[in-house]
N, C-alpha and C positions, 0 to 999 in steps of 0.2 A: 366445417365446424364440428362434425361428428366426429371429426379424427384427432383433432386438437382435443377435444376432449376424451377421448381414450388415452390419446397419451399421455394427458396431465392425471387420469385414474392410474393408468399402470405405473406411473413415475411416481406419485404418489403413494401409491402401493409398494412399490418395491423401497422406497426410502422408512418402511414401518414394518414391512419383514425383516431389513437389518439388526441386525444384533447388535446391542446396545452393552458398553458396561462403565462402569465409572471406580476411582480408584483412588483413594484420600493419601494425600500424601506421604501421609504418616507409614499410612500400609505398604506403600510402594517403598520407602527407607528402609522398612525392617526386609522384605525378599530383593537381592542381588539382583536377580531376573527380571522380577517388576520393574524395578527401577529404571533398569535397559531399556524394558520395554515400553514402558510408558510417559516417561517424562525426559521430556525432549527438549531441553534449553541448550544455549549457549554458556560453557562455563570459564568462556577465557575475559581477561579483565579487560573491562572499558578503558580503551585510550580516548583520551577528550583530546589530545592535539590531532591523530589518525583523522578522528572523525572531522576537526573543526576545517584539517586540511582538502577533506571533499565536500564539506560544507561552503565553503566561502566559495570556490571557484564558479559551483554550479548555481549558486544563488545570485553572481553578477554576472553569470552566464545568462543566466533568464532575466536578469533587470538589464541587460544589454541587446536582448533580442528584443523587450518591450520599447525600449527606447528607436532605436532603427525600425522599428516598426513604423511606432507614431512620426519617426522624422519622416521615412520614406514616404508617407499617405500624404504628409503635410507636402513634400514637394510636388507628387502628383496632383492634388488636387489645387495646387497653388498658393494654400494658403502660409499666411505666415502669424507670428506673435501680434497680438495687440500690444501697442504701446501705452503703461497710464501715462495720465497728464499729471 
């Protein structure tokens, strides 16, 4: 227990002697170098069909594993649909 708590002080500690700075955007527009260095996005344009083409397969990929799932359990354990009347 005594150890787990040293390390959560020293980890704790070392995450408060990091150097800390912060950098408004504004500032970071007007130095070339800032800019570089700090703001880090993606600047290429959003394709909606790219995206919608690894969207769809993986999302009936996963409603397709859900489904075999629930059949496969239903055969194991024997059961089947209720019918209404």
């Amino acid at each position: 227990m005594q150890r787990l708590l040293i390390c959560l002080v020293l980890a704790a500690g070392g995450q408060l002697a990091a150097p800390a700075g912060a950098v408004t955007l504004r500032e970071a527009t007007l130095d070339e170098d800032a800019l570089k260095r700090f703001v880090h996005y993606d600047t290429a344009e959003f394709n909606q069909w790219f995206h919608l083409a690894i969207a769809l397969p993986v999302m009936y990929s996963i409603l397709f594993c859900i489904w075999a799932t629930v059949t496969c359990v239903m055969k194991v354990t024997g059961r089947s649909r209720k019918t209404r009347d």
